[in-house]
N, C-alpha and C positions, 0 to 999 in steps of 0.2 A: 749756434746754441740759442733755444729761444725758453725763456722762463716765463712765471707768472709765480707770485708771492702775495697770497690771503691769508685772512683770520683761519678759512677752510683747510689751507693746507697751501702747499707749493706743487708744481709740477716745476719738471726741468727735461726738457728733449734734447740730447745730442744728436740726431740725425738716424741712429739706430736704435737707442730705448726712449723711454717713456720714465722717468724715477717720479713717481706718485708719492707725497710725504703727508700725512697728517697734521695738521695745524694742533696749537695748543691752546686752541680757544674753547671756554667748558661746553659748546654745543657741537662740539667734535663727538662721534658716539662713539661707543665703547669698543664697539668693533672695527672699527676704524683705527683706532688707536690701538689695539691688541693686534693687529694687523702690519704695522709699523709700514713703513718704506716699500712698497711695491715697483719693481723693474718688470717693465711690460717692453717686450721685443718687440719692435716695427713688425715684425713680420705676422705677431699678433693678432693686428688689430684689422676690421673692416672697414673702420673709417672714424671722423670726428667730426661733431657740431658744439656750436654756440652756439647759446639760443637767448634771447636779451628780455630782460622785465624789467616795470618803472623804477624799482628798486634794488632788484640784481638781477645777474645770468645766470647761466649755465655751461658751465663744459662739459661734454659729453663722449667717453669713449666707446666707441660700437666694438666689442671685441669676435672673431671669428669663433663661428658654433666650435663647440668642443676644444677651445684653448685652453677654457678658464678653469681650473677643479671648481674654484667656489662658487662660480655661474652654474654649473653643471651641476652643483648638489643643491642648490636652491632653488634653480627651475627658473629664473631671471627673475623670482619674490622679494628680496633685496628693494625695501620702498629708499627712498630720497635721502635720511640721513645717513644711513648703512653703506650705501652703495659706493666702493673704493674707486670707482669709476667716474665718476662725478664731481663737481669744483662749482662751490657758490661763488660766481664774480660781482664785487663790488662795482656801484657802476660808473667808475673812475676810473677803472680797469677794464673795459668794454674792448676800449683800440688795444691793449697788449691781448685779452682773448682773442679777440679776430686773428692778430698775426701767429701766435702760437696754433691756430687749429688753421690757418694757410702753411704754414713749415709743416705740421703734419700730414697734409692734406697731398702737399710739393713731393713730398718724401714717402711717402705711399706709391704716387704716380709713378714718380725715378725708377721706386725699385720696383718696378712691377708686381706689387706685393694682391695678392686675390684675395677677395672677397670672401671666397668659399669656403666651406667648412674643414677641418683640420681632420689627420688622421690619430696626432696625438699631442699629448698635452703640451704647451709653450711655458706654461708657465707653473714653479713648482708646488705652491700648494701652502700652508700652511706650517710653519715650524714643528719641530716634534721633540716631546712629546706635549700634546695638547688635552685641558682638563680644563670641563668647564660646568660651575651648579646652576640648574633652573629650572624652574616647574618642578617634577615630582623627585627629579632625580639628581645625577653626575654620571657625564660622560665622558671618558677617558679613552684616549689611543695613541700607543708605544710605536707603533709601525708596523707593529706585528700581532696585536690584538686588541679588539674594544671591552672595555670593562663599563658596565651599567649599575651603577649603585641607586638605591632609593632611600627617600626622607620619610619622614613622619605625614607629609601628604600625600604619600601613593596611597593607593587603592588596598588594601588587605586582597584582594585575590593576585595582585600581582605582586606588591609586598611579600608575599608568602612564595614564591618561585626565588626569592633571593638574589644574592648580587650573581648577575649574567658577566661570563668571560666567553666573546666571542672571537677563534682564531680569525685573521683575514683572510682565510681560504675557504671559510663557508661562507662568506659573505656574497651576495649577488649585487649590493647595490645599498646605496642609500640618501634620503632625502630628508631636507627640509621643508618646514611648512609655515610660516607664521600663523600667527593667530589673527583674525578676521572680523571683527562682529562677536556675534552668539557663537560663532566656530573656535574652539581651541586650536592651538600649532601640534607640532612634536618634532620632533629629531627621531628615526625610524629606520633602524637597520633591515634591508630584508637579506634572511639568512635559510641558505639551502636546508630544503625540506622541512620548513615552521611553514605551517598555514600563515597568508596575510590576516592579521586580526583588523577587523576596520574601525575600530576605537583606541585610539592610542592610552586613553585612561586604563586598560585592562590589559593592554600588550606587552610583555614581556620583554620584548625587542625594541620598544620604541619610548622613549622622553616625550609626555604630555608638555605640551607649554601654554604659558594661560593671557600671552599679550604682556608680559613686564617687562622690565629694564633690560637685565640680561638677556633674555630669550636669542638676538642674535648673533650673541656668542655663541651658541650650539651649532652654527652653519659654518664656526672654526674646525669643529671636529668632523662635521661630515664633508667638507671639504678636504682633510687632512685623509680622512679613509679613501673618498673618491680619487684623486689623487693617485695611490695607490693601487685600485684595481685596473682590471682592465678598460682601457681607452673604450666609450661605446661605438666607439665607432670596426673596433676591432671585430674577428667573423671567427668566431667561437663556435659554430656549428651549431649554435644555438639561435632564439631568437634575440634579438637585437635590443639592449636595455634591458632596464629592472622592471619585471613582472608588473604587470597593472595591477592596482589595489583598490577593491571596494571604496567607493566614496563616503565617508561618513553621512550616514541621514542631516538632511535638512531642514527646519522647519518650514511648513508652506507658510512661503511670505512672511511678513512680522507676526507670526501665533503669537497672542495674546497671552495664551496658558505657557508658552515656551520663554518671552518675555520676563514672567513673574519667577519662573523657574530659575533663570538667570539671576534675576536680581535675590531670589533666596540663597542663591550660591556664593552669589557677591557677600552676601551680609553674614554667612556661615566664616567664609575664610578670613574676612575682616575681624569677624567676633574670636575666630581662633588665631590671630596673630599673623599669619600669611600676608594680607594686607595690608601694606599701610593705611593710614586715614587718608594720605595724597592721591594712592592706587584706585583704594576703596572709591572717591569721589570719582573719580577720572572714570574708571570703569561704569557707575551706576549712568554717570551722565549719558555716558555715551547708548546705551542701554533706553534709557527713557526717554531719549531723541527720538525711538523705533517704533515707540508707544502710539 
């Protein structure tokens, strides 16, 4: 049995799983902690690092392509606090991370466990039913269908298409996006026979997200659908994964005029209550860094 116990969380290996726990420290993120307890199978995983800094580490689980639902609907986007995979080590805990990612590392080798990519999921997904508000919307799913409701900050052309109930049998796929810079995110079902729309502000099918707090709590629900469909790796006669989607336009480089566009957007949703004043800052800053 080899453990590790952080502010970050706990790990605990018995030889055959992995029990990943959330810590209760308030820089635990949201999703992390809606996530609760994680059991990841040895057979899971492709391997582990520690990785050491002046002030802390890192533990790090590599999990095998196509194990994970929630790896798989996020596209490995999941940055640093989110990631259920990961363990900030204090650095007085330096020699128990080493020994817990050699027992892993021991017990990989024993059981002959491969590298390679999986044919189907290891691990199950998300609890159900999963409901979660952010950006323009609410996305819900039973098991057996996603329901899309919108706020007072969708768009009127998509506000006016109303609240979408999509069965899981028209669904082909779906993903999350984080928000980026000047790029907004979205949570983005794609569903048989909808044109991809390549702005999620306008699409019917998909959760705008604008970089805030919750935002990656919506990769609980597309995790929860992925899950559910079929494994990509599965040979449907089709082709293989969810259909390519137009990239949303760019600005070239830091545009000036795209810049100020931003920041008028910033000070519209701050001035209508969307914003906090802490969001508000946080956002412009980062904004007139690009300047």
């Amino acid at each position: 049995m080899a453990e590790i116990i952080q502010k970050d969380g706990t790990w605990a290996f018995d030889g055959d799983v992995l029990r990943l726990t959330p810590g209760r420290d308030k820089n635990v993120s949201l999703l992390r902690r809606e996530l609760g307890e994680l059991v990841v199978p040895l057979e899971a995983l492709a391997g582990v690092s520690f990785e050491q800094g002046k002030k802390s580490g890192r533990l790090r689980l590599r999990l095998r392509d196509g194990a994970d639902p929630l790896t798989q609907a996020t596209g490995g986007r999941l940055t640093e606090p989110h990631d259920p995979y990961q363990l900030t080590v204090e650095s007085d805990r330096y020699g128990v991370a080493e020994y817990f990612a050699d027992e892993v590392r021991n017990a990989l080798l024993l059981g002959g466990v491969s590298p390679d990519p999986v044919s189907e999921y290891l691990l199950p997904g998300p609890s159900l039913p999963v409901s979660v508000s952010a950006g323009d919307g609410t996305a819900s799913f039973d098991g057996e269908r996603v329901r899309l409701e919108w706020n007072w900050k969708t768009e009127n052309a998509k506000a006016n298409v109303g609240t979408r109930t999509i069965p899981l049998a028209d669904l082909l796929g779906v993903e999350w996006q984080p928000a980026a810079g000047l790029e907004n995110g979205h949570l983005r079902f794609l569903v048989r026979g909808a044109p991809a729309t390549a702005t999620a502000k306008y699409d019917p099918n998909a959760v705008e997200l604008w970089g805030f707090k919750k935002d990656p709590l919506m990769a609980l629900v597309g995790a929860a659908v992925r899950a559910r469909l079929p494994h990509p790796s599965a040979d449907t006669g089709a082709r293989s994964g969810p259909p390519r989607l137009t990239k949303e336009p760019e600005p070239a480089g830091d545009d000036h005029d795209a810049l100020l566009r931003r920041l008028r957007e910033l000070g519209e949703l701050h001035g209508s209550g969307v914003l906090t004043d802490e969001e508000f800052t946080l956002a412009k800053q980062a904004v007139l860094k690009r300047m």
